[in-house]
Structures are given as C-alpha cells and as structure tokens.
N, C-alpha and C positions, 0 to 999 in steps of 0.2 A: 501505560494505562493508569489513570487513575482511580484513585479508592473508590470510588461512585462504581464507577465502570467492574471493576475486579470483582465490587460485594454481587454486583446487581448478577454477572458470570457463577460465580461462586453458589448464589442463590439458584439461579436457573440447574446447575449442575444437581442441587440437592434434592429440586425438584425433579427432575431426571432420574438419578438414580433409585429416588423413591418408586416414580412410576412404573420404570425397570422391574421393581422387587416385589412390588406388586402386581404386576404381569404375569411375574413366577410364582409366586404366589396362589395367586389366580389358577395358573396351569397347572400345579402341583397337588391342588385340593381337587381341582375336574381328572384330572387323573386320576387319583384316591378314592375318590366319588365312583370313578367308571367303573374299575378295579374290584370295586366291591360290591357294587350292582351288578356286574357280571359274572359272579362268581351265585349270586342267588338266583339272577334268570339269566338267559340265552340269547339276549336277544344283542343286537349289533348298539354297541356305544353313539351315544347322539354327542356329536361335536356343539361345544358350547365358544359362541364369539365374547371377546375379549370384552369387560362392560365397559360402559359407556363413559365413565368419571373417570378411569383410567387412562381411556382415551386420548379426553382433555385434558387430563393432568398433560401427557404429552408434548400434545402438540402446544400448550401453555409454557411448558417449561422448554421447549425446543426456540419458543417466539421469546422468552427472555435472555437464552443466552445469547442468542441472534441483536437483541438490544444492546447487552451489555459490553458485546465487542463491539458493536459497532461504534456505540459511544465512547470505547475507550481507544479508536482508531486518530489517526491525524489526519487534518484537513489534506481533500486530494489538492493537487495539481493541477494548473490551465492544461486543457489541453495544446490550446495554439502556441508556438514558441513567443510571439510576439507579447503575448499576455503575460507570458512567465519573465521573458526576459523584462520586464517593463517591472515587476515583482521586486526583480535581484536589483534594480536599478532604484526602486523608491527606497524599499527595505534593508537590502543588504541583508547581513547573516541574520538581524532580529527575527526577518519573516520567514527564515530554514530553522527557527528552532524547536526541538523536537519537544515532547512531553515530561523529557527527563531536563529539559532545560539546555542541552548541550548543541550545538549545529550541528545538521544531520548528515553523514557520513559522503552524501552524492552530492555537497554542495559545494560548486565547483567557482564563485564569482561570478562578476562580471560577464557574461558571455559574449558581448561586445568589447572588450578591451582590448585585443589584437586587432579588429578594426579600426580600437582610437587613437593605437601606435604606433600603426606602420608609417611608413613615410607615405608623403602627397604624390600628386601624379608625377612621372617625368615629361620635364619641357621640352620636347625635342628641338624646337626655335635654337633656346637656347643652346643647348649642347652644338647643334649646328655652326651656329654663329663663333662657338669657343672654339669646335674645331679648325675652320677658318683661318680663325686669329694662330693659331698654334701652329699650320700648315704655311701663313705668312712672314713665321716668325723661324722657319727653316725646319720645322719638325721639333722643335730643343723644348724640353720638358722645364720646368723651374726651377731647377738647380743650376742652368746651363749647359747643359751636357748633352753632345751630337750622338 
C-alpha cells in the first residue's frame, strides 16, 4: 500500500471508531436518561433511535476505508489466459512488479516457453526411408557391428 492509500485507511478507521464511541455514548446517556425517569414515574421506557449524524458519520467512514484499500490494492489480472500471457511476453517481470517494487511471488515467466522448446514435429518419411537404408545395409548400426 502506499502512503496515500494507508493515511486515507488510517483516517477512515478514526472516523469509525469515533462513530462507534459515540454510538455508546449515545446509548449510555438514553440509558441514564431511562433509569432515572423511571425511577420518578412508572411508566414503560420509550426506545430512542440512534441520531442521525452518527449514522453518517458511519456509513462515511465505512465508504473511506473501503476507498483507501481499494486504492492501495494492485492492478487486477486479464482474465483470459491469452491476454495475460501476451502481458509476460511484452513486459516480462517489469509488469509483475508489486507495489513494494519487488516481482510478485506467482510470477512464473514465459508461459509459452515449453512450447518454444520442444523439438519440431517427427518426419515419419524420413525415419521410414532411414529405416530402409539400415535394413539394406544388413541390420549393422554405425559402429559396424551385426
């Protein structure tokens, strides 16, 4: 993550946790409240909803930490293999490198490479035509030998 990313989390958290504290807050004093109005009449506690700016604060500080990761995330991945491989083949390791600057751990090369070095097709022709010559030639391997 970078430092953009990390303040903007860190912020969101602050804001969190404030709203949290005054939530409790909030619920410790309607408590108090109830507690003590029920103690001079009889009558049933009236439930008090949570106000309004508290609320927001919430759901405000929930939508920035939600930013702050997110920007402090790395670019996804092609989904289609052809797209990614097409990736490793312009870029090479420059375009697996992580945020810390280092290549990222699943970066395996090439994914065509064993394709580019197997050997070519076999010529059956050929091999035919050798075997031939070598059945012509009494069975005898290249050393000479029956």
């Amino acid at each position: 993550m970078t430092w953009i990313s990390k303040t903007i989390t860190i912020f969101g958290g602050l804001l969190l946790a404030h709203a949290c504290y005054s939530a409790q807050e909030h619920a410790a004093l309607q408590s108090s409240k109830a507690a003590a109005t029920s103690t001079l009449t009889s009558s049933t506690p009236v439930a008090s909803s949570l106000p309004v700016d508290i609320a927001i604060e919430t759901i405000v500080a929930t939508l920035v930490i939600v930013l702050g990761l997110v920007l402090g995330t790395r670019p996804l991945r092609p989904i289609q293999w052809r797209v990614w491989a097409g990736k490793i083949e312009r870029e090479g390791e420059e375009g697996f490198l992580g945020n810390n600057g280092e290549v990222e751990k699943d970066y395996m090369g090439n994914p065509f490479s064993y394709l580019e070095s197997r050997p070519s097709f076999v010529d059956i022709r050929r091999q035919r035509k050798e075997f031939a010559e070598w059945v012509k030639n009494g069975g005898s391997d290249a050393g000479g030998k029956k």
